[in-house]
C-alpha positions, 0 to 999 in steps of 0.5 A, spaced: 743 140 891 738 142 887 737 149 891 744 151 891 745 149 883 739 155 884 743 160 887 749 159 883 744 160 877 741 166 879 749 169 879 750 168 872 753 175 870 757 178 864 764 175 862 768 176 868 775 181 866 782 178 865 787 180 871 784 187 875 777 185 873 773 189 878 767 183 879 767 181 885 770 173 888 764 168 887 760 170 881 760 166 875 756 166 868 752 162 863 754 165 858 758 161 852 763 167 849 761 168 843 768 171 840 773 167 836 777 166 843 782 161 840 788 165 839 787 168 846 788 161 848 793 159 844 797 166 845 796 166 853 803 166 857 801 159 860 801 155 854 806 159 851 811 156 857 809 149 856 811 149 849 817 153 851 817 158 848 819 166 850 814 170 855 814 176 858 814 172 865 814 166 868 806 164 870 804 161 875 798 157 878 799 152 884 796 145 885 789 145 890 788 152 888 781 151 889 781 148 896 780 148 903 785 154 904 778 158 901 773 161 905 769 161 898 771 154 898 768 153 904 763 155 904 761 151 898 763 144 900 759 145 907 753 144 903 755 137 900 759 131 901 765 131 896 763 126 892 756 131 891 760 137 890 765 134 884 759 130 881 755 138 881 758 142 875 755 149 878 759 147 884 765 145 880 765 150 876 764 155 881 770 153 886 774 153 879 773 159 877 773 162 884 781 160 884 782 164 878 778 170 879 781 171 887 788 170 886 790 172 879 793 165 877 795 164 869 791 157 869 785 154 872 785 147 873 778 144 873 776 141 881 775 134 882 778 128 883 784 122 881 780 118 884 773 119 880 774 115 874 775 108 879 767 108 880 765 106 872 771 101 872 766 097 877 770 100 884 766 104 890 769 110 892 767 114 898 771 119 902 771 119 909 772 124 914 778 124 918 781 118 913 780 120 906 778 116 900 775 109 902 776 104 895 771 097 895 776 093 891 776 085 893 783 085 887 783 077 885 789 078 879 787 076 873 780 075 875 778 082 877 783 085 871 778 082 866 772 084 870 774 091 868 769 094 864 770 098 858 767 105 859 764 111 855 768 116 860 763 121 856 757 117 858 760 114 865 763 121 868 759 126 864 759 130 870 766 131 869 765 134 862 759 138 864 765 141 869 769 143 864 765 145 858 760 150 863 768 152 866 771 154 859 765 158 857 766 162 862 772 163 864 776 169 861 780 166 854 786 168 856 786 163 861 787 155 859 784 150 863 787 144 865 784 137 865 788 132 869 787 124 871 791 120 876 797 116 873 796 108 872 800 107 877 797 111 884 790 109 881 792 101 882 796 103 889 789 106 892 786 101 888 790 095 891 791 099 898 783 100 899 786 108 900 792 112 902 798 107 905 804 108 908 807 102 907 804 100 900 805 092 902 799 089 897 802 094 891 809 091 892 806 085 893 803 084 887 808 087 884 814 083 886 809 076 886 804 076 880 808 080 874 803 078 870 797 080 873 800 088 875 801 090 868 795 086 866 792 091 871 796 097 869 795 096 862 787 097 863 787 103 867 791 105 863 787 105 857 781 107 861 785 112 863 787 115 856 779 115 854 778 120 861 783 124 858 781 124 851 774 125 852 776 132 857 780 135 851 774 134 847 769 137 853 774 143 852 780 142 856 787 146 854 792 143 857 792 136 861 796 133 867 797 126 870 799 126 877 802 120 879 802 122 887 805 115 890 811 114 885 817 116 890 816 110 894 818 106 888 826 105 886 829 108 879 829 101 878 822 098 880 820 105 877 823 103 871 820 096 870 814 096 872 811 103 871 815 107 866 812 103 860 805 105 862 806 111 864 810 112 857 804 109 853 799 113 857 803 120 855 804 117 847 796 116 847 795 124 849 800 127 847 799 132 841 793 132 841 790 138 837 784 142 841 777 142 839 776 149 840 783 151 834 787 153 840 792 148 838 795 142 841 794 140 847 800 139 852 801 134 858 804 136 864 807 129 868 807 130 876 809 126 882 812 126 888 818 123 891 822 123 884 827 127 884 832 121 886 831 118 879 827 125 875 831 122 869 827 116 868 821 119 870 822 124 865 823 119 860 815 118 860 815 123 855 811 129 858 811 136 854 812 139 861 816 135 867 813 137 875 819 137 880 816 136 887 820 141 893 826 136 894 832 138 889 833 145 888 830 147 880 836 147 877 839 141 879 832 138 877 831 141 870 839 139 869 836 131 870 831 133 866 834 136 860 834 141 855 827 139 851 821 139 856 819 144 860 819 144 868 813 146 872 815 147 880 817 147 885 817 152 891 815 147 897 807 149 901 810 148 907 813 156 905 806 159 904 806 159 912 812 163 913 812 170 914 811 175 907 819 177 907 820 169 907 816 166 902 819 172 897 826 170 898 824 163 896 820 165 890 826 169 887 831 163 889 827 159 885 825 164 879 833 165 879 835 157 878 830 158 872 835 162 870 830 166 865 829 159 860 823 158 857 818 154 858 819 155 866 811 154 869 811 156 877 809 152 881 809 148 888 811 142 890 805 138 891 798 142 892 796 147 897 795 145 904 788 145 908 790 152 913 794 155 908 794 163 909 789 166 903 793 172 903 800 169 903 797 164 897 795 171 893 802 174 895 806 169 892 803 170 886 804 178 887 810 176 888 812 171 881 809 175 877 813 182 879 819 179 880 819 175 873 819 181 869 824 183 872 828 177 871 826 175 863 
């Protein structure tokens, strides 16, 4: 680890320029912009679309645009584990900035994981190759929920903080970085399953058998959860996003019962947040999968912004939603396997339902797919930004 940290350091340049910059993928920089960049952050299209305001085209960035679709990110994540390569805030900061610098987007997000945060609440947590993360949970009720420490996220992942402050130093000021955590829900169901699930047995059974010890369990990851989020916004996050990834299994019903009030406690405690760095508030985007059947309700949480997954078309989606939030989505990954003329024709489809509203942000419907063609990825984020001029 301490080696490739070495290389990276000795990469340190000037500031990389905004879009067209001529420094090549891969440099990164050490160097805290000096200038007074709050109001280029503020006014970046990005953020100017997640307060519904005019823009002069719809930006785009697209969940796990730092992954393993990249050759850059590669060639990084070979010389750690993934636990190793979050917790290294050079690495991190590379591959986030990579993203940005090799395909144009409008934000970066920092790169790390939901799942990080389960470590200071007394969880252990590895990846496994070919099986993904393995979470050391013996969940016993109300006795494990009072065993949950309260934690310092500042202190107990300050190696997120590192990420995000040495990030924003060096990413260009027009482009905000976004923060994110995992929604109480899908922590306590990768808590409860010991990992991903496909039937979800020991959550609805907790759910359904122990109601008292399910929002007991909610109620501190939640809290613990708003401390992570809060402390990212202090470490020099611009925006932030909660992915609830696994809350389509659910029923508007079970949604409505026994996770909305959660989430909406989540939400109401770090919305409105003002920037530390003057660049003004700090909006959240609300993300699951699964949940166009009851987007209403999941609306209802209290987002600034609402994700729509690749299962309703925008405008029907956007119509559950209403009028006052913004919408973020929702071209399927799928598509970025298709051939160019393809993926066109449904980026146009999509900025089309959005009809030219404000408060519109291009995305996908989930993240970006291990094998995904790199070069389809950087055409689609030609293609939003030509054909959204046109439309807006």
């Amino acid at each position: 680890m301490g080696t490739l940290a070495k290389e990276l350091s000795e990469q340190a340049a000037v500031l990389f320029k905004r879009e067209n910059s001529s420094v090549k993928a891969g440099e990164i920089i050490f160097q805290a912009v000096k200038a007074d960049t709050s109001k280029l952050r503020r006014d970046s299209i990005f953020l100017r679309a997640c307060r519904k305001e005019p823009v002069e085209r719809t930006p785009i960035w697209l969940m796990r645009q730092a992954g393993r679709y990249q050759k850059s990110y590669r060639e990084i994540r070979g010389k750690f584990s993934f636990l190793e390569l979050c917790k290294n805030k050079e690495a991190v900061a590379q591959v986030t900035l990579n993203a940005v610098q090799e395909l144009g987007v409008d934000a970066a997000i920092i790169f790390s994981d939901i799942l990080v945060v389960l470590e200071p609440m007394g969880f252990g947590l590895d990846y496994v190759a070919g099986d993904g993360p393995v979470i050391q949970a013996d969940f016993r009720g109300m006795t494990s929920v009072r065993k949950i420490p309260d934690f310092d996220p500042a202190e107990k992942l300050s190696y997120v903080m590192d990420g995000i402050r040495l990030t924003r130093a060096n990413l260009p000021p027009n482009i905000p970085l976004i923060g994110f955590s995992g929604a109480p829900f899908t922590l306590a169901s990768y808590l409860l399953e010991g990992g991903a699930s496909k039937n979800f047995i020991r959550t609805k059974t907790l759910m359904y058998s122990d109601e008292t010890a399910w929002h007991a369990l909610l109620e501190k990851i939640t809290r613990c959860t708003v401390k992570y989020l809060l402390a990212q916004i202090s470490a020099g996050a611009d925006a932030l996003q909660v992915f609830d990834s696994w809350a389509g299994i659910l029923s508007a019903d079970d949604y409505t019962r026994y996770v909305l009030p959660h989430s909406r406690e989540l939400l109401k405690q770090v919305s409105g947040q003002t920037h530390s760095a003057g660049s003004g508030q700090v909006p959240v985007i609300h993300f699951g999968t699964g949940t166009s059947p009851f987007l209403d309700v999941f609306a209802g949480a209290g987002a600034d912004v609402v994700g729509v997954d690749a299962h309703i078309a925008l405008d029907e989606g956007w119509k559950k939603i209403g009028s006052r939030q913004a919408v973020q989505g929702n071209l399927d990954p799928v598509m970025l396997f298709a051939a160019p003329e393809r993926i066109r024709e449904e980026a146009a489809k999509i900025l089309t339902q959005a009809g030219g509203r404000a408060g519109h942000i291009f995305n996908l419907g989930h993240g970006i797919l291990p094998g995904t063609p790199e070069e389809n990825v950087k055409y689609l984020v030609q293609c939003v930004k030509e054909l959204s001029t046109r439309l807006i």
